[in-house]
C-alpha positions, 0 to 999 in steps of 0.5 A: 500500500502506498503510504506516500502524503500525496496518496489521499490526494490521487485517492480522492480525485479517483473516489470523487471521479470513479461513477461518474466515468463508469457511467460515461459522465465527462466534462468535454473540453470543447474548446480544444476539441476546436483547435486553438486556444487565444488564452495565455499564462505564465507558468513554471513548468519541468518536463520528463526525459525522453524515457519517461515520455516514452512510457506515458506514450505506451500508456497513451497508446494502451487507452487510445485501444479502448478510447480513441479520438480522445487529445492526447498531449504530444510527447513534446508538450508533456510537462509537470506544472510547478507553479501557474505563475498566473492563470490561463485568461484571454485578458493577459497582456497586462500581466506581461507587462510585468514579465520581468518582475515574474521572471525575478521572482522565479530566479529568487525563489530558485536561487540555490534551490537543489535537483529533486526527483519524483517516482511516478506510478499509475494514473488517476482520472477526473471527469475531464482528464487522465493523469500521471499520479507522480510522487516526490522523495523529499519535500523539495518541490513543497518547498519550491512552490512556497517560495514562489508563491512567497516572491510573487506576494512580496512582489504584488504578483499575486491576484491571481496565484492558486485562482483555480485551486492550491497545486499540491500533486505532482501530476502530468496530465495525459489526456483529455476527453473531447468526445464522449466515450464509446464504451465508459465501462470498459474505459474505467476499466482499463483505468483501474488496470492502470491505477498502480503501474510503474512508470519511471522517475522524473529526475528535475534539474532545471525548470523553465518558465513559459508563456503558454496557452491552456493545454501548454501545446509546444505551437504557442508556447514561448519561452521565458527563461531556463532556470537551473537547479544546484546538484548537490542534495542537500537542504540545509541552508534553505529556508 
């Protein structure tokens, strides 16, 4: 049994999710269904190496066999979300009118911050997406999203900081459900077959912050700024 803090969070969306995607009950996103999307961001994301792309891939290509014509995220757009600096809206060109003060908050709160690793195993499914359930080994990236949140509010940059919800997951979203499914059953099924299979290790050693639209697609993507984290383990001096 997995004992990892973040469990319960993974088990809820799962709990709260569970019979309503049995019976074929999903929030469609059809705006992506459309194409594309004018909603911008700014978000501090990291990516997976190409071996752990591969495998959420493989996995991708395990639910297209019982639910096709759902959107996939491309290997090239996968990403874990560290913080949402601020949140996807059509209105955000005066945000980005601050684009250098985001951008040094996000170096403050890096500044000496070390590499961190994060064990992904299974997935989880909302009514509108299906995730990669990943796990960290330390409390590191917690750390990293305070200090954020901590420059941006003594920065003033905060109005729209955890608008949506307060990020605690360290997720990657998969797929999203455009198109009712064909057979909801056989689709909660094949989630639940998937619920606890390993996948592979995030290993972050740099992050990078990035314009992007809603779904973080590579087309519209801008980026900002590479950020590099320290090589060395160990925390003691971070606070």
């Amino acid at each position: 049994m997995n004992t990892h803090p973040l469990q319960p969070h993974y088990d809820a969306i799962r709990d709260r999710n569970a019979a309503a995607i049995r019976a074929g009950d999903l929030d469609l996103d059809h705006r992506l269904a459309r194409g594309d999307d004018p909603r911008r961001g700014l978000t501090v994301i990291a990516r997976p190496d190409a071996a752990l792309a591969a495998r959420f891939a493989q996995l991708l290509d395990t639910l297209d066999a019982v639910a096709p014509g759902q959107y996939h995220h491309p290997v090239a757009d996968m990403h874990m979300t560290i913080l949402s600096l601020f949140t996807v809206c059509e209105d955000y060109r005066a945000q980005l009118q601050r684009l250098d003060d985001y951008r040094a908050a996000a170096r403050s709160a890096l500044d000496g911050m070390p590499a961190f690793d994060i064990d992904f195993c299974g997935v989880a499914a909302s009514r509108g997406a299906v995730l990669a359930k990943g796990y960290p080994r330390d409390g590191t990236l917690e750390l990293l999203r305070e200090r954020l949140r901590g420059e941006l509010r003594a920065c003033g940059l905060d109005a729209s900081l955890d608008q949506r919800y307060r990020l605690v997951t360290a997720h990657v979203t998969l797929l999203r459900f455009v198109r009712p499914l064909a057979q909801p059953g056989r689709f909660a099924d094949a989630l639940e077959a998937l619920r606890e299979t390993p996948l592979g290790t995030m290993r972050v050693e740099q992050v990078t912050l990035v314009q992007n639209d809603w779904t973080m697609r590579s087309s519209s993507l801008v980026l900002v700024e590479t950020l590099g984290l320290a090589p060395c383990c160990g925390r003691k001096n971070l606070r």
